[in-house]
C-alpha positions in Angstrom: 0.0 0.0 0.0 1.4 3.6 -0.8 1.2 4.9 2.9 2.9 1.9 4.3 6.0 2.0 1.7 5.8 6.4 2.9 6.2 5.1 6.2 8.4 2.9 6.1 10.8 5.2 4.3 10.4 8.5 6.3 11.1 6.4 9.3 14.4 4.8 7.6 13.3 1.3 9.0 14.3 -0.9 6.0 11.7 -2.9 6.3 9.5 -3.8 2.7 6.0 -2.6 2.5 4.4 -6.2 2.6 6.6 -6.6 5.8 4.9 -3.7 7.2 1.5 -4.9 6.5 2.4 -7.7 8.6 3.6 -5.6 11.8 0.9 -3.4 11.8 -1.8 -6.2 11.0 -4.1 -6.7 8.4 -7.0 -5.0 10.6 -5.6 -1.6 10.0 -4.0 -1.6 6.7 -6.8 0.8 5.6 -9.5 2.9 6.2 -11.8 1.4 3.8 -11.7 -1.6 6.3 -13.9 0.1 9.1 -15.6 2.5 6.4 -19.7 2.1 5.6 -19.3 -0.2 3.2 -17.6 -2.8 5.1 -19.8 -2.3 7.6 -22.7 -2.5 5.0 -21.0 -6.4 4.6 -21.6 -7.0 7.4 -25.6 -6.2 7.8 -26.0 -8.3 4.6 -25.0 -11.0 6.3 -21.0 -11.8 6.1 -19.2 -12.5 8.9 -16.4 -10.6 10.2 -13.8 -13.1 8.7 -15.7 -13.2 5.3 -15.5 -9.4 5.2 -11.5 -9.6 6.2 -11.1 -11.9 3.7 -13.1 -9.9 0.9 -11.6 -6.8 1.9 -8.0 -8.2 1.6 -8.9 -9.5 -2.2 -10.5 -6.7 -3.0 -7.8 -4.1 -2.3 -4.8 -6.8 -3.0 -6.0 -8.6 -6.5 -5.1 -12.1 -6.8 -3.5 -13.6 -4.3 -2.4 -17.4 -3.8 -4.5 -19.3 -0.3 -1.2 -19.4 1.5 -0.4 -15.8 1.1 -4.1 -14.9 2.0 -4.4 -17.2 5.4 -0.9 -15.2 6.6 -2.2 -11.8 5.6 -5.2 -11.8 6.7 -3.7 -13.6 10.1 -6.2 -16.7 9.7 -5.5 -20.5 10.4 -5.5 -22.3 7.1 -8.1 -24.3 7.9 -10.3 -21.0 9.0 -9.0 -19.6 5.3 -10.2 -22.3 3.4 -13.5 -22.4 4.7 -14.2 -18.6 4.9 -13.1 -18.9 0.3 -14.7 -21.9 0.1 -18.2 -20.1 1.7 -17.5 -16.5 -0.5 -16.9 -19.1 -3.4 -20.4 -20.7 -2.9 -22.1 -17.1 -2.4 -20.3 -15.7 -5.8 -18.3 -13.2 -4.2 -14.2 -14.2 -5.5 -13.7 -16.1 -8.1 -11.2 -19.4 -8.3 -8.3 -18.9 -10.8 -6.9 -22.0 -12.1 -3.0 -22.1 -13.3 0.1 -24.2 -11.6 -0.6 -22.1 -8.3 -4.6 -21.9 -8.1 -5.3 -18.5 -7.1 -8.4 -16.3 -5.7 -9.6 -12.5 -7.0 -12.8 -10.9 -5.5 -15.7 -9.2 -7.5 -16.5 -5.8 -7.2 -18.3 -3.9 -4.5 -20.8 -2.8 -6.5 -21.5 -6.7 -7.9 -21.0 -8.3 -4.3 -23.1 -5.5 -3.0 -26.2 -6.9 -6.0 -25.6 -10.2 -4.7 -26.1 -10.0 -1.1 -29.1 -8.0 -1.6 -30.6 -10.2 -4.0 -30.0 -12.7 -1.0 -31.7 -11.1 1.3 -35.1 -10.4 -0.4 -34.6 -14.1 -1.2 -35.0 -14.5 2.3 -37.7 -12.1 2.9 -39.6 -13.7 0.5 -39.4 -16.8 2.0 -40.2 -15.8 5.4 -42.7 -14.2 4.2 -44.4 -17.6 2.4 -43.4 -19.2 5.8 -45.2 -16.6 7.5 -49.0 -16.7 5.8 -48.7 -20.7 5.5 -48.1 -21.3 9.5 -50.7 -18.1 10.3 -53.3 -18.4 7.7 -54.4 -14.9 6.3 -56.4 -11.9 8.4 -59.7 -13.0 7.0 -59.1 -16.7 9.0 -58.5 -15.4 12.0 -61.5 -14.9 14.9 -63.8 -12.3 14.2 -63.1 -10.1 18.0 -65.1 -7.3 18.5 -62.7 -4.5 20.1 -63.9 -1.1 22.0 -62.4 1.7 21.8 -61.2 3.2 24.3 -63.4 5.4 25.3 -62.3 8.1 28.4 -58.8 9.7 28.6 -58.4 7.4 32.2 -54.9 5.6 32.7 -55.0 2.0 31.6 -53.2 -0.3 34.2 -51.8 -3.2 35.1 -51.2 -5.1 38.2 -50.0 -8.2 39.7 -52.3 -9.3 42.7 -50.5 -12.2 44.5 -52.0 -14.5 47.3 -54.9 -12.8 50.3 -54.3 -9.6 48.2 -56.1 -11.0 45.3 -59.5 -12.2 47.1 -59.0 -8.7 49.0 -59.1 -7.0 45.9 -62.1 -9.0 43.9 -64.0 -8.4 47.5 -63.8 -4.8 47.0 -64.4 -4.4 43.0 -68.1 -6.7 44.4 -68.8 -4.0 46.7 -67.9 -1.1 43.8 -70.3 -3.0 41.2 -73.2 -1.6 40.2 -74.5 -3.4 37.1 -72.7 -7.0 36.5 -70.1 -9.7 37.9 -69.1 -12.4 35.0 -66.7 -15.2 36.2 -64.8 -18.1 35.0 -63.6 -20.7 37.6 -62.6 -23.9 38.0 -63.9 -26.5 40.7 -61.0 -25.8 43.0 -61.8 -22.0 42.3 -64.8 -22.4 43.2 -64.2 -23.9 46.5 -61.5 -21.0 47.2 -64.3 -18.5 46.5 -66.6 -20.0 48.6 -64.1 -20.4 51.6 -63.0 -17.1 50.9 -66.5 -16.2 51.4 -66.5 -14.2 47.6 -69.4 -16.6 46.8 -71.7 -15.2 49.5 -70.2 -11.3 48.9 -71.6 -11.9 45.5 -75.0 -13.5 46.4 -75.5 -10.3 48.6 -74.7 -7.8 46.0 -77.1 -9.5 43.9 -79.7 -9.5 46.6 -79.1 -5.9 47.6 -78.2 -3.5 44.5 -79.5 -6.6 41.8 -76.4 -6.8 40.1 -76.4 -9.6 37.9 -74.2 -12.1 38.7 -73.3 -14.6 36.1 -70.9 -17.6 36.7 -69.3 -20.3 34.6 -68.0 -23.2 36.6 -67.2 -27.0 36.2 -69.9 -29.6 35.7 -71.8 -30.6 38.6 -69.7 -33.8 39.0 -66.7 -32.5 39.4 -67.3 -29.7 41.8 -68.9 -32.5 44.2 -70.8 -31.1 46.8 -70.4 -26.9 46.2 -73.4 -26.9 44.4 -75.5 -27.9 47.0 -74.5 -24.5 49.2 -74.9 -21.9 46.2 -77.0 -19.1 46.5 -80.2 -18.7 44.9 -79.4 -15.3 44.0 -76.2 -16.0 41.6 -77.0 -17.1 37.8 -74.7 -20.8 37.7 -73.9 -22.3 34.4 -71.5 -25.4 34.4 -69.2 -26.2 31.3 -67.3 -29.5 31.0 -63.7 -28.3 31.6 -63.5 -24.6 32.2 -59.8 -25.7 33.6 -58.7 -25.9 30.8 -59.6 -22.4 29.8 -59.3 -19.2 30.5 -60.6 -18.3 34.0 -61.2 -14.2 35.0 -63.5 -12.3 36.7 -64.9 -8.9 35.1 -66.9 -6.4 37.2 -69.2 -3.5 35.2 -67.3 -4.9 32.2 -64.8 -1.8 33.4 -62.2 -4.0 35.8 -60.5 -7.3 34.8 -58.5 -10.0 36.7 -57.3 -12.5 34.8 -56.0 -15.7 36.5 -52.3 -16.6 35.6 -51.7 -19.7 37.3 -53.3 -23.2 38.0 -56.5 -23.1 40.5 -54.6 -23.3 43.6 -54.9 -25.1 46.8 -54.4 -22.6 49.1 -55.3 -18.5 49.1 -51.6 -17.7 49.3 -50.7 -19.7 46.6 -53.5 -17.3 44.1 -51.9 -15.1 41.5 -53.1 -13.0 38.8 -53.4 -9.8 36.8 -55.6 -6.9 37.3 -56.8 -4.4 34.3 -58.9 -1.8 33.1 -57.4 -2.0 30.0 -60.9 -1.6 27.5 -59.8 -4.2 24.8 -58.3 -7.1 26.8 -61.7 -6.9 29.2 -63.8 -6.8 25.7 -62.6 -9.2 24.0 -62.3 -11.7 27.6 -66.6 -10.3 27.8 -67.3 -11.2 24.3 -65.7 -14.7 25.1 -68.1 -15.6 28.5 -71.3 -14.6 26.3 -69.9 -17.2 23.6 -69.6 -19.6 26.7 -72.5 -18.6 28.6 -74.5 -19.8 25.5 -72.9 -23.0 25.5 -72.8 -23.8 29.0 -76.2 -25.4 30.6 
């Protein structure tokens, strides 16, 4: 390179230019290494060695493998297969003769290719993409509200005694509807709990309809002997394996996040106001409301 024979002259070291190239290390031999277009390489997908590799052909020409595994401070075996992978993209090209030697194509060509390359890929992911999710027209027809005051949307974790504590106090704050998903075991915590009979009252008192889905009458045992007359029961075959919330005025959610626990303090789930998550959970009970008996 020009600056490296400059330098090694004005500092009367003796030394050849290619020697040079080797003390100071093929990492900064030039600018153009660490300039955008190297760095362009790179976000198209070459690794750092392909790029050293490219960049050394492109600025040297032909060179032989040996003389490009010591410039460019490789192991042979690390040489051959970074050329043998630019060889396979179509980025150097193989020069037969006694000594087989290697030249790179342009930047502007190698730039074509690895573009070309990539909206390859995008169009593949893209085929992947509409086979594995179907297109927008398959996919459940959700009714979403928007949202429709400038209040804050939140969310919460509510762990153990503080989640019963809260539920207890959205019943009290109701003043049209309670809708409710459990399990048998839920239902057993919410009658211990005594959120079955805080319901049952708020019905009684203020009428606020209370609607709950639970497990078939088998497999809550003896629970449904003790519920009040005042809640509206419905029992579905496996509600465990669903979903199970709680939404009050269809204005506060909690969503369970765990299996039905055993005890209170083992009880964790998520508390929202957030307007789409609690319509789309509403629009879900009506749908299994109707098919529960």
């Amino acid at each position: 390179m020009p600056w490296v024979e400059l330098l090694a002259t004005n500092l009367n070291l003796g030394l050849t230019a290619h020697y040079m190239e080797d003390l100071l290390g093929a990492e900064n031999l030039s600018v153009g290494y660490q300039s955008d277009s190297m760095d362009l390489l790179r976000r198209l997908g070459l690794t750092t060695n392909q790029v050293r590799v490219y960049d050394l052909l492109r600025r040297d020409g032909s060179i032989t493998i040996g003389e490009l595994a010591r410039r460019s401070r490789l192991q042979r075996a690390s040489a051959y297969r970074t050329v043998d992978r630019l060889k396979d993209i179509g980025l150097i090209e193989l020069l037969l003769g006694k000594v087989a030697r290697i030249r790179a194509l342009g930047l502007d060509e190698v730039l074509d290719i690895l573009i070309s390359r990539q909206e390859e890929e995008l169009k593949r992911i893209r085929t992947r993409s509409k086979t594995q999710l179907g297109t927008p027209r398959e996919l459940p027809d959700y009714p979403i509200a928007p949202i429709a005051s400038p209040q804050k949307i939140f969310a919460r974790l509510l762990v153990g005694r503080h989640l019963y504590s809260q539920q207890a106090k959205l019943i009290q704050e109701s003043r049209e509807q309670v809708v409710q998903v459990m399990s048998a075991r839920g239902f057993l915590i919410a009658v211990d709990s005594g959120l079955i009979r805080s319901m049952a009252n708020k019905a009684k008192r203020d009428r606020v309809r209370v609607r709950i889905v639970a497990e078939t009458e088998g497999r809550v045992g003896t629970v449904p002997r003790g519920i009040p007359d005042e809640l509206e029961i419905r029992h579905h075959a496996n509600t465990s394996m669903m979903l199970r919330y709680f939404i009050v005025d269809r204005n506060h959610l909690i969503l369970k996040m765990a299996a039905p626990p055993k005890v209170l303090d083992q009880s964790v789930a998520l508390w929202s106001n957030s307007p789409d998550l609690i319509q789309g959970l509403y629009y879900e009970f009506e749908k299994l409301w109707s098919e529960s008996y």
